[in-house]
NULUMRO-260729 format. One record per residue: x, y, z of N, C-alpha, C in turn. Coordinates in steps of 0.001 Angstrom, whole numbers, padded with zeros to 6 digits, always signed. Layout:
% NULUMRO-260729
XYZXYZXYZ
...
//
This chain:
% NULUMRO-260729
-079454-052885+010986-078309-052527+010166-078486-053088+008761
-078473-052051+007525-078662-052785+006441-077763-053525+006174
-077281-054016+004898-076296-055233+004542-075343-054739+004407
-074018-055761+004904-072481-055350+004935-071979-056008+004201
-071023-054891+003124-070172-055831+001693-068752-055517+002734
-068158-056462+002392-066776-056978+003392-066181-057164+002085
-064619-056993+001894-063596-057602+000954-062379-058168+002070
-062313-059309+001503-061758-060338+002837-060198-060389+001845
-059407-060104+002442-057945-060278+001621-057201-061304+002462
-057309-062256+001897-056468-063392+002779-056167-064588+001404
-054672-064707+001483-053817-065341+000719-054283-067051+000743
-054557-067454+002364-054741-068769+002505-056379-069231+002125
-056381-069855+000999-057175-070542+000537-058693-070891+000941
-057812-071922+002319-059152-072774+003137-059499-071213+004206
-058817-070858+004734-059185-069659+006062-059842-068985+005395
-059862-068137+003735-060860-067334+003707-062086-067960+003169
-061935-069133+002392-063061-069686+002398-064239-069808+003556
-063511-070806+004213-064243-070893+006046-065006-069895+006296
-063821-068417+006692-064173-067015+007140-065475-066570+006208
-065569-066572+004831-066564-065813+004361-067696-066505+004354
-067430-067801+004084-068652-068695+004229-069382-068643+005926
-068661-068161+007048-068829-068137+008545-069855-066720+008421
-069193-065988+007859-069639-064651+007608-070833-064396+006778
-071216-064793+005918-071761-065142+005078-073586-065354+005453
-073333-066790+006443-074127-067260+007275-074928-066242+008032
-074235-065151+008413-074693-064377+009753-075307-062645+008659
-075491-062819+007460-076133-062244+006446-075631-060819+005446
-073734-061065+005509-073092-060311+005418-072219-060592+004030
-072354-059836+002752-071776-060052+001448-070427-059983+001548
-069894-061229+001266-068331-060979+001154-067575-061266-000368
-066758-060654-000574-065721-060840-001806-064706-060544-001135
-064060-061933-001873-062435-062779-001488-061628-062523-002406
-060249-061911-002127-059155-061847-003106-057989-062401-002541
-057052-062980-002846-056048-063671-002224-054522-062776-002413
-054412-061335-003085-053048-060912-002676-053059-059427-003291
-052467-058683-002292-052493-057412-002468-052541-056095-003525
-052193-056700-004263-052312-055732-005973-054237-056300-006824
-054705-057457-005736-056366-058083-006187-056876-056918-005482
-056208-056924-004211-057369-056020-003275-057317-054383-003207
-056526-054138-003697-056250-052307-004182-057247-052141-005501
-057019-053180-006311-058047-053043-008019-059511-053167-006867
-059686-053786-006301-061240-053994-005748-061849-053435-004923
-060839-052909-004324-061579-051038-003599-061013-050258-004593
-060851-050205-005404-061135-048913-006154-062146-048920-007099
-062722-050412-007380-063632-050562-008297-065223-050269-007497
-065441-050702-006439-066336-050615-005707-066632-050110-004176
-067343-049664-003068-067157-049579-002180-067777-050914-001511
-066761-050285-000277-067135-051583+000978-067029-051248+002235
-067690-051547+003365-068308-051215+004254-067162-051533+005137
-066443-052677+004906-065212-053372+005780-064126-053404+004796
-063244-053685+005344-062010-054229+004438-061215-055020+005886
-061456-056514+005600-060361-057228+006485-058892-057647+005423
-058032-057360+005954-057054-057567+005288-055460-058731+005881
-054867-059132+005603-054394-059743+006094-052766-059382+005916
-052034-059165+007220-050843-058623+007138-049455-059430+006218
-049844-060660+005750-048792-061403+005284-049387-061396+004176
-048995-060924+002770-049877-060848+001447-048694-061301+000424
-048778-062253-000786-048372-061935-001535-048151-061227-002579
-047210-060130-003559-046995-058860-004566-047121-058052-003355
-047998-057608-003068-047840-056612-002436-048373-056714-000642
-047640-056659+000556-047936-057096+001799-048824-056750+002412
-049759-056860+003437-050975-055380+004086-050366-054316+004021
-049502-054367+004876-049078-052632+005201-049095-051918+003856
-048523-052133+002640-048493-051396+001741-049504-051549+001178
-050660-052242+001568-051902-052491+000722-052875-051030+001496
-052960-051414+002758-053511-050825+003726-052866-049296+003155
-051859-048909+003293-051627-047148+002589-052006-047068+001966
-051878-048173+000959-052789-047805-000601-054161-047189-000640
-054956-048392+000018-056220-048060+000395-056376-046548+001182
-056140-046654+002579-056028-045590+003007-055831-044155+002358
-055047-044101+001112-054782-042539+000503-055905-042869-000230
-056911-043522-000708-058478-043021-001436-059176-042813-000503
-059565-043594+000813-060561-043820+000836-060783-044241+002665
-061820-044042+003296-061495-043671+005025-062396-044958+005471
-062542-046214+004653-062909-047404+004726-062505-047853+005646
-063088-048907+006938-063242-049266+008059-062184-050356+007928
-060380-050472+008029-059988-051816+007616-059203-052514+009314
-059778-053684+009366-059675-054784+010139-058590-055543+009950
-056796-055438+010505-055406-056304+010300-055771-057427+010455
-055537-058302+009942-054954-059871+010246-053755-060070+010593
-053170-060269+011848-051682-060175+012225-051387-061791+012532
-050584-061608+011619-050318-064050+012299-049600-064056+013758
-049251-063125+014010-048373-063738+015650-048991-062580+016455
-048670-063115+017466-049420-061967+018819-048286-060815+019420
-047670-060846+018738-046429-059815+019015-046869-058259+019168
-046671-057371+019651-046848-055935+019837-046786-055491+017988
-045207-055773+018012-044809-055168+016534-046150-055090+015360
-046413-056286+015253-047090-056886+014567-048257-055763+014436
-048721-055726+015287-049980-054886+015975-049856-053205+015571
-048868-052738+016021-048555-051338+015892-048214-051126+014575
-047166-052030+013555-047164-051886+012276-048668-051702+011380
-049686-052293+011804-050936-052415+011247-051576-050957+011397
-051711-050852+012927-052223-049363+012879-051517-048207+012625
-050413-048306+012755-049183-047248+011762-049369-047082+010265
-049762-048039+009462-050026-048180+008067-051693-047091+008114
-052628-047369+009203-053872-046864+008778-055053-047398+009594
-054451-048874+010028-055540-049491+010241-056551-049680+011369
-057917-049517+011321-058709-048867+012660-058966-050339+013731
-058655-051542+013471-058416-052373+014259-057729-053687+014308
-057215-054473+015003-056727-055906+014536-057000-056936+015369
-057106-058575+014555-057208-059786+015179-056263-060388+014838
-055775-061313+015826-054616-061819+015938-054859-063255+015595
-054287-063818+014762-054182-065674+014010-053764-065921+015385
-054407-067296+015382-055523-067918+014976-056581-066961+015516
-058154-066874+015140-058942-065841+015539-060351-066860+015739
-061088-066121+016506-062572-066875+016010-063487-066138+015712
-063685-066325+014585-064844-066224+013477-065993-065220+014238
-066135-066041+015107-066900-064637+015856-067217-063433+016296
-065237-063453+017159-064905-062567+016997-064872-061295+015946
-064153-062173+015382-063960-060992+013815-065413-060065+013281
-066266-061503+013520-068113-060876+013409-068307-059412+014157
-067737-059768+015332-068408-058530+016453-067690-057265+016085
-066173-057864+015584-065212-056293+015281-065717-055900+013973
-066184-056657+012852-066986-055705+011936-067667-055225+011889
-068684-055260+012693-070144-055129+013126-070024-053664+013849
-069171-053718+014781-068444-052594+015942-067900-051464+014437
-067073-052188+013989-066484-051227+012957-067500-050218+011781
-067980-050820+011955-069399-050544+010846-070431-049413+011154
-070385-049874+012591-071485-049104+013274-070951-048136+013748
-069677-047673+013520-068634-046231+014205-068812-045572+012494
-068621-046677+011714-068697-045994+010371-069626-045254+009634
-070589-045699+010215-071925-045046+009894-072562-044016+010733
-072007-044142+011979-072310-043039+012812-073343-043556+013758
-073311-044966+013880-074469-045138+014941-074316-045747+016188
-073141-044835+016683-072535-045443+017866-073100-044153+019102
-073633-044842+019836-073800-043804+020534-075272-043059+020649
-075764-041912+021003-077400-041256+021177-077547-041079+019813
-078560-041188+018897-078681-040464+017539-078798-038784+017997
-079524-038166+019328-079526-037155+019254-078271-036061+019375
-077013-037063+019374-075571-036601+019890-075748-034860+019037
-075680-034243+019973-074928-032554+018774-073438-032358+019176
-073002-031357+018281-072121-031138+018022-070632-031312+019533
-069634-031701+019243-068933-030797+019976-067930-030123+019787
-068095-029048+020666-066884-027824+020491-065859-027926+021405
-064468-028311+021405-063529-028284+022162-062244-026813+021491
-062328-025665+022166-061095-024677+021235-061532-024701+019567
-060535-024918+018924-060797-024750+017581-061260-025959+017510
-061705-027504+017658-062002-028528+017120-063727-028196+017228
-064174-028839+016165-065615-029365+016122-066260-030803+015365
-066720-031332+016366-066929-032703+016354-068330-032649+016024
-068718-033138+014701-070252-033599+014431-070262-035136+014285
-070882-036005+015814-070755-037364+015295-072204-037470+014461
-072467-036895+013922-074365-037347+013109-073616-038069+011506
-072667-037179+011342-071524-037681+010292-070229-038053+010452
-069586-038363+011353-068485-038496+012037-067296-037573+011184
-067647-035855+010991-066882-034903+010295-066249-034044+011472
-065088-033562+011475-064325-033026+011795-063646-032014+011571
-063598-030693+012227-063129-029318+011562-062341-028672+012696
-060939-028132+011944-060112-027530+013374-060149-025709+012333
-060383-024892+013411-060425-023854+012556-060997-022988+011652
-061931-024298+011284-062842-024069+010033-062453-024818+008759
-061123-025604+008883-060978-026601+008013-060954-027901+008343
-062014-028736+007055-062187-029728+007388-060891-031158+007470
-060970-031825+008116-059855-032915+008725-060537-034377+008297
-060665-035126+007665-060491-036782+007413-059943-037537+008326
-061160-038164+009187-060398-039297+009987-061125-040616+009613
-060784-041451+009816-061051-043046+009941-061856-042929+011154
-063039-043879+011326-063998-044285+011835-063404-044386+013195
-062252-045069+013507-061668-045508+014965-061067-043922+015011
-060417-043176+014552-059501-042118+014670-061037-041204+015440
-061882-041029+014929-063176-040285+015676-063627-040645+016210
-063629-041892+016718-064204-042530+017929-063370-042085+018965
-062043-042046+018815-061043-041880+019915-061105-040198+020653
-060957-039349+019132-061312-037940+019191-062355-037533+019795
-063572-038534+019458-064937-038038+020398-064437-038038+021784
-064241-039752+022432-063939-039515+023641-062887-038632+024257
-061978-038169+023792-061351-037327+024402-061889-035824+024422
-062897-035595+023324-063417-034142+023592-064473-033937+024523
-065487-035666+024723-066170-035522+025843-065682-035669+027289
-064495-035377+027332-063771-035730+028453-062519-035029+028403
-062956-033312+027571-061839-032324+027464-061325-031799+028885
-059961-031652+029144-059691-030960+030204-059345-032093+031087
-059942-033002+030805-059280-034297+031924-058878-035427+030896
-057555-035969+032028-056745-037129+031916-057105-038411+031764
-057177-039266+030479-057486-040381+030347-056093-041585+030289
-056104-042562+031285-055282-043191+030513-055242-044043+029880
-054134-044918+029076-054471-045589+027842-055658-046516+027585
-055771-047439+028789-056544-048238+029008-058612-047308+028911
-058199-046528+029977-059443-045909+029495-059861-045627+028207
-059032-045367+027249-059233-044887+025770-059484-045766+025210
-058929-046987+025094-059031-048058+024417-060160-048646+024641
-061021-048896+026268-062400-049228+026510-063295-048381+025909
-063480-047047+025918-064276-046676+025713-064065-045766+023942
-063284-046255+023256-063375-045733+022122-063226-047065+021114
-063248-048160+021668-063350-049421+020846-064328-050623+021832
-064327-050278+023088-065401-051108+023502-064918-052432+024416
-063478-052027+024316-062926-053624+024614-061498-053095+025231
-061275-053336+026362-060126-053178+026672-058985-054420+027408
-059781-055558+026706-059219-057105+027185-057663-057346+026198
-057529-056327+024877-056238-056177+024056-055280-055150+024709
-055775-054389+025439-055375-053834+025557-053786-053651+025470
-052994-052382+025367-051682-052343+025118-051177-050768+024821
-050038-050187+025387-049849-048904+025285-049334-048510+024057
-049222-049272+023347-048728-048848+021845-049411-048148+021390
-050878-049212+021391-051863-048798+020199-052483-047817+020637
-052632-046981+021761-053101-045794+021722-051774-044327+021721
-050593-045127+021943-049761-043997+021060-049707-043712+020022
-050006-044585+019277-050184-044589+017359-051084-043721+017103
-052182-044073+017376-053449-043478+016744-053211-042036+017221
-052960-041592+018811-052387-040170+019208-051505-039743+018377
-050558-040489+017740-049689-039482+017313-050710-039400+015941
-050896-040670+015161-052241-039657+013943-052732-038816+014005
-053292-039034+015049-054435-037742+015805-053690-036509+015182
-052704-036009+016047-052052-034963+016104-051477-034899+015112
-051110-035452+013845-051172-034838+012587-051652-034608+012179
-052751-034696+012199-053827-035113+011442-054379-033624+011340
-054560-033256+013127-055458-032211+013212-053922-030731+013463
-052907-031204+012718-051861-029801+012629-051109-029760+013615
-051500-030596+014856-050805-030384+016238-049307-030877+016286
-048376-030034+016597-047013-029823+017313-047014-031268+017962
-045972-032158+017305-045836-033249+018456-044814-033016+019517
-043979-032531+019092-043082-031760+020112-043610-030876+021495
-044494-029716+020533-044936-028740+021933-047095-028824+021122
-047398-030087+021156-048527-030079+021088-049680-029379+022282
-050372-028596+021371-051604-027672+021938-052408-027903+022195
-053252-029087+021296-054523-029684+021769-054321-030942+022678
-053518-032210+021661-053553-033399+022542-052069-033173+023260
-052410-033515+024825-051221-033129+025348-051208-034416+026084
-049905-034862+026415-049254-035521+027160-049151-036044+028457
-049667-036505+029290-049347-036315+030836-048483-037820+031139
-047334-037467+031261-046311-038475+031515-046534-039632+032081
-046648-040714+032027-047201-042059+033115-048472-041831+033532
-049357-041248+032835-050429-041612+033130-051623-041069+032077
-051217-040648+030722-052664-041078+029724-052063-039570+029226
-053196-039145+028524-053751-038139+027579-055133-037147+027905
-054663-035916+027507-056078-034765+027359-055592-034154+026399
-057210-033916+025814-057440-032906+024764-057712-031488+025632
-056945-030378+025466-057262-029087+025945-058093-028371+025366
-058932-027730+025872-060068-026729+025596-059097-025010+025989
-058373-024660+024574-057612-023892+024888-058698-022355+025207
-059902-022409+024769-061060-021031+025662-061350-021001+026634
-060912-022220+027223-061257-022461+028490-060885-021705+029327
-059108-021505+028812-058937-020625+030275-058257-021766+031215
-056689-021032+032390-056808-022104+033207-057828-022031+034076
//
Protein backbone atom coordinates (compact mmCIF):
# COMPACT_ATOMS: atom_id res chain seq x y z
CA UNK A 1 0.00 0.00 0.00
CA UNK A 2 1.57 3.26 -0.98
CA UNK A 3 1.61 6.14 1.65
CA UNK A 4 -1.44 7.36 3.62
CA UNK A 5 -1.99 11.29 4.19
CA UNK A 6 -4.57 11.22 7.20
CA UNK A 7 -5.98 14.79 8.52
CA UNK A 8 -6.55 14.04 12.20
CA UNK A 9 -9.20 16.70 13.57
CA UNK A 10 -9.05 16.49 17.20
CA UNK A 11 -9.45 19.60 19.49
CA UNK A 12 -7.45 17.85 22.45
CA UNK A 13 -3.98 18.77 22.27
CA UNK A 14 -2.04 15.76 23.95
CA UNK A 15 -4.59 12.86 22.13
CA UNK A 16 -3.78 14.14 18.74
CA UNK A 17 -0.39 14.60 19.34
CA UNK A 18 0.05 10.89 20.82
CA UNK A 19 -2.42 9.63 17.89
CA UNK A 20 -0.32 11.09 15.00
CA UNK A 21 2.90 10.57 16.43
CA UNK A 22 1.40 6.53 17.08
CA UNK A 23 0.47 6.79 13.51
CA UNK A 24 3.18 8.25 12.23
CA UNK A 25 5.49 5.44 13.53
CA UNK A 26 3.62 2.74 11.53
CA UNK A 27 4.64 5.00 8.15
CA UNK A 28 1.54 7.04 7.65
CA UNK A 29 1.60 11.17 6.93
CA UNK A 30 -0.52 12.92 9.23
CA UNK A 31 -1.72 16.67 9.49
CA UNK A 32 -3.37 17.87 12.73
CA UNK A 33 -5.94 20.62 13.02
CA UNK A 34 -7.68 21.23 16.24
CA UNK A 35 -11.37 22.67 15.18
CA UNK A 36 -13.74 22.44 12.55
CA UNK A 37 -13.69 25.58 10.24
CA UNK A 38 -9.18 24.28 10.28
CA UNK A 39 -10.40 21.07 8.89
CA UNK A 40 -12.99 22.08 6.03
CA UNK A 41 -9.99 24.88 4.75
CA UNK A 42 -7.68 21.58 4.71
CA UNK A 43 -9.66 19.27 2.66
CA UNK A 44 -10.35 21.61 0.37
CA UNK A 45 -6.84 22.66 0.00
CA UNK A 46 -5.49 19.20 -0.48
CA UNK A 47 -6.50 15.58 -0.75
CA UNK A 48 -6.43 12.87 1.82
CA UNK A 49 -6.72 9.38 1.88
CA UNK A 50 -8.47 9.43 5.55
CA UNK A 51 -10.11 12.02 7.38
CA UNK A 52 -10.44 11.06 11.24
CA UNK A 53 -12.49 13.53 12.72
CA UNK A 54 -13.66 14.06 16.01
CA UNK A 55 -17.38 14.48 17.00
CA UNK A 56 -16.93 17.22 19.77
CA UNK A 57 -15.18 20.22 17.74
CA UNK A 58 -14.85 23.63 18.52
CA UNK A 59 -16.64 26.72 15.72
CA UNK A 60 -17.84 24.27 14.03
CA UNK A 61 -18.82 20.41 15.57
CA UNK A 62 -18.06 16.96 13.36
CA UNK A 63 -21.37 16.52 12.24
CA UNK A 64 -21.41 19.81 10.50
CA UNK A 65 -17.83 19.42 9.56
CA UNK A 66 -18.39 15.91 8.25
CA UNK A 67 -21.48 17.44 5.71
CA UNK A 68 -19.23 19.91 4.84
CA UNK A 69 -16.70 17.61 3.75
CA UNK A 70 -18.99 15.13 2.48
CA UNK A 71 -20.82 17.69 -0.21
CA UNK A 72 -17.06 17.98 -2.05
CA UNK A 73 -15.70 15.12 -1.71
CA UNK A 74 -16.35 10.91 -1.10
CA UNK A 75 -13.15 10.88 1.30
CA UNK A 76 -12.93 7.86 3.64
CA UNK A 77 -13.98 9.79 7.17
CA UNK A 78 -13.43 7.84 10.52
CA UNK A 79 -16.02 9.56 13.82
CA UNK A 80 -14.45 10.06 17.01
CA UNK A 81 -17.47 9.63 19.33
CA UNK A 82 -16.49 10.41 23.25
CA UNK A 83 -19.23 8.14 24.82
CA UNK A 84 -20.34 4.70 23.72
CA UNK A 85 -23.90 5.59 23.35
CA UNK A 86 -25.90 4.38 20.12
CA UNK A 87 -26.89 8.16 19.50
CA UNK A 88 -23.57 9.14 19.34
CA UNK A 89 -22.80 6.53 16.71
CA UNK A 90 -25.79 6.92 14.36
CA UNK A 91 -25.47 10.82 14.46
CA UNK A 92 -21.90 10.25 12.87
CA UNK A 93 -23.03 8.01 10.16
CA UNK A 94 -26.20 10.11 9.48
CA UNK A 95 -23.89 13.19 8.85
CA UNK A 96 -21.80 10.87 6.16
CA UNK A 97 -19.54 9.05 8.00
CA UNK A 98 -18.13 5.51 6.68
CA UNK A 99 -16.99 4.44 10.21
CA UNK A 100 -16.51 5.14 14.05
CA UNK A 101 -14.26 4.65 17.27
CA UNK A 102 -15.44 5.17 20.39
CA UNK A 103 -13.12 7.39 23.30
CA UNK A 104 -11.17 6.13 24.84
CA UNK A 105 -9.77 4.06 21.66
CA UNK A 106 -6.51 2.22 20.99
CA UNK A 107 -4.28 3.54 18.68
CA UNK A 108 -4.26 0.42 17.06
CA UNK A 109 -7.29 0.04 16.55
CA UNK A 110 -7.88 3.21 14.78
CA UNK A 111 -4.55 1.86 12.65
CA UNK A 112 -6.52 -1.20 11.38
CA UNK A 113 -9.87 1.01 10.65
CA UNK A 114 -7.75 3.28 8.41
CA UNK A 115 -5.94 0.86 6.79
CA UNK A 116 -9.51 -1.20 6.23
CA UNK A 117 -10.85 2.22 5.15
CA UNK A 118 -8.27 2.89 2.64
CA UNK A 119 -8.16 -0.28 1.14
CA UNK A 120 -12.22 -0.17 0.30
CA UNK A 121 -11.11 3.27 -0.99
CA UNK A 122 -8.93 2.31 -3.42
CA UNK A 123 -10.61 -0.65 -4.47
CA UNK A 124 -8.45 -3.31 -3.11
CA UNK A 125 -10.72 -5.16 -1.15
CA UNK A 126 -11.43 -8.22 -2.37
CA UNK A 127 -10.17 -10.47 -6.00
CA UNK A 128 -8.45 -7.75 -8.28
CA UNK A 129 -10.09 -9.91 -10.97
CA UNK A 130 -13.69 -8.90 -9.43
CA UNK A 131 -16.01 -7.93 -12.85
CA UNK A 132 -18.74 -6.20 -12.96
CA UNK A 133 -22.04 -6.69 -11.22
CA UNK A 134 -25.40 -6.54 -12.63
CA UNK A 135 -28.31 -6.64 -10.23
CA UNK A 136 -31.86 -5.07 -12.40
CA UNK A 137 -30.92 -1.62 -13.21
CA UNK A 138 -27.81 -1.42 -10.72
CA UNK A 139 -24.21 -1.93 -11.97
CA UNK A 140 -21.47 -2.43 -9.70
CA UNK A 141 -17.78 -1.98 -11.02
CA UNK A 142 -15.64 -2.69 -7.84
CA UNK A 143 -12.13 -2.19 -10.13
CA UNK A 144 -13.31 1.56 -9.32
CA UNK A 145 -15.80 1.29 -6.74
CA UNK A 146 -18.44 3.26 -9.51
CA UNK A 147 -21.92 2.81 -9.49
CA UNK A 148 -24.77 3.23 -12.12
CA UNK A 149 -28.66 2.69 -11.73
CA UNK A 150 -30.13 3.03 -15.19
CA UNK A 151 -27.33 4.35 -16.83
CA UNK A 152 -26.81 7.14 -14.40
CA UNK A 153 -23.99 7.44 -12.50
CA UNK A 154 -24.54 7.42 -8.37
CA UNK A 155 -21.56 8.64 -5.77
CA UNK A 156 -21.09 6.53 -2.90
CA UNK A 157 -18.56 6.58 -0.06
CA UNK A 158 -16.17 3.74 0.15
CA UNK A 159 -18.32 1.95 3.13
CA UNK A 160 -21.74 2.85 1.20
CA UNK A 161 -20.15 0.29 -1.77
CA UNK A 162 -18.84 -2.01 0.27
CA UNK A 163 -22.29 -2.57 1.74
CA UNK A 164 -23.96 -2.31 -1.90
CA UNK A 165 -21.44 -4.89 -3.16
CA UNK A 166 -22.44 -7.32 -0.55
CA UNK A 167 -25.88 -7.11 -0.99
CA UNK A 168 -25.71 -7.46 -4.85
CA UNK A 169 -23.51 -10.53 -4.34
CA UNK A 170 -26.09 -11.90 -2.32
CA UNK A 171 -29.12 -10.47 -4.57
CA UNK A 172 -32.39 -12.18 -3.96
CA UNK A 173 -31.47 -13.32 -0.49
CA UNK A 174 -31.94 -12.06 3.07
CA UNK A 175 -29.13 -10.70 5.03
CA UNK A 176 -29.41 -9.74 8.46
CA UNK A 177 -27.94 -6.80 10.11
CA UNK A 178 -25.25 -8.51 11.70
CA UNK A 179 -24.37 -10.31 8.54
CA UNK A 180 -23.93 -6.92 6.74
CA UNK A 181 -21.97 -5.37 9.12
CA UNK A 182 -19.35 -8.57 9.13
CA UNK A 183 -18.99 -8.80 5.89
CA UNK A 184 -19.08 -5.24 4.52
CA UNK A 185 -16.74 -3.80 7.28
CA UNK A 186 -15.05 -6.93 8.49
CA UNK A 187 -15.99 -6.73 12.06
CA UNK A 188 -19.07 -7.49 13.55
CA UNK A 189 -17.84 -7.29 17.42
CA UNK A 190 -19.71 -3.29 17.15
CA UNK A 191 -22.11 -4.48 15.99
CA UNK A 192 -25.67 -2.67 16.33
CA UNK A 193 -29.00 -2.33 14.33
CA UNK A 194 -28.84 1.26 13.84
CA UNK A 195 -25.89 1.46 11.89
CA UNK A 196 -27.00 -0.66 9.21
CA UNK A 197 -30.38 1.18 9.06
CA UNK A 198 -28.58 4.42 8.33
CA UNK A 199 -26.42 3.55 5.72
CA UNK A 200 -29.79 1.50 4.11
CA UNK A 201 -31.68 4.28 4.25
CA UNK A 202 -28.54 6.31 2.28
CA UNK A 203 -28.42 3.57 0.17
CA UNK A 204 -31.87 4.07 -0.98
CA UNK A 205 -31.53 7.62 -1.66
CA UNK A 206 -28.94 7.59 -2.97
CA UNK A 207 -29.76 5.10 -5.68
CA UNK A 208 -33.70 6.92 -6.20
CA UNK A 209 -35.34 4.12 -4.22
CA UNK A 210 -38.95 4.66 -2.64
CA UNK A 211 -38.40 4.36 1.11
CA UNK A 212 -41.88 3.87 1.59
CA UNK A 213 -42.60 1.23 -1.31
CA UNK A 214 -38.80 0.63 -2.07
CA UNK A 215 -37.93 -1.59 -5.29
CA UNK A 216 -34.51 -2.48 -4.99
CA UNK A 217 -33.53 -2.51 -1.20
CA UNK A 218 -36.38 -4.12 0.43
CA UNK A 219 -37.21 -4.78 3.86
CA UNK A 220 -37.85 -8.11 5.51
CA UNK A 221 -39.29 -7.31 8.92
CA UNK A 222 -37.18 -8.87 11.97
CA UNK A 223 -34.88 -10.24 10.10
CA UNK A 224 -32.35 -8.10 7.67
CA UNK A 225 -32.40 -6.82 4.10
CA UNK A 226 -32.31 -7.82 0.12
CA UNK A 227 -31.43 -6.16 -2.80
CA UNK A 228 -33.98 -7.45 -5.60
CA UNK A 229 -32.93 -8.46 -8.98
CA UNK A 230 -36.15 -7.02 -10.43
CA UNK A 231 -35.21 -9.35 -14.22
CA UNK A 232 -35.17 -11.90 -12.32
CA UNK A 233 -38.53 -12.70 -12.29
CA UNK A 234 -40.33 -14.38 -9.25
Amino acid sequence: MTTIRVLLVEDDERLSALTARYLESHGLQVDRVGDGLAAIAAAARQPYDVIVLDLMLPGRDGVEVCRAIRREDAVPIIMLTARGEEVDRVIGLEAGADDYVTKPFSARELLARIHASVRRARGEVGPPEARQLRVGPLVLSPRNLSVTVSGQAVELTSHEFALLRVLAEHAGRVLSRDQLLERARGNADEAFDRAIDVQISRLRAKLGDDARQPRLLKTVRGVGYMLVDEDAGP
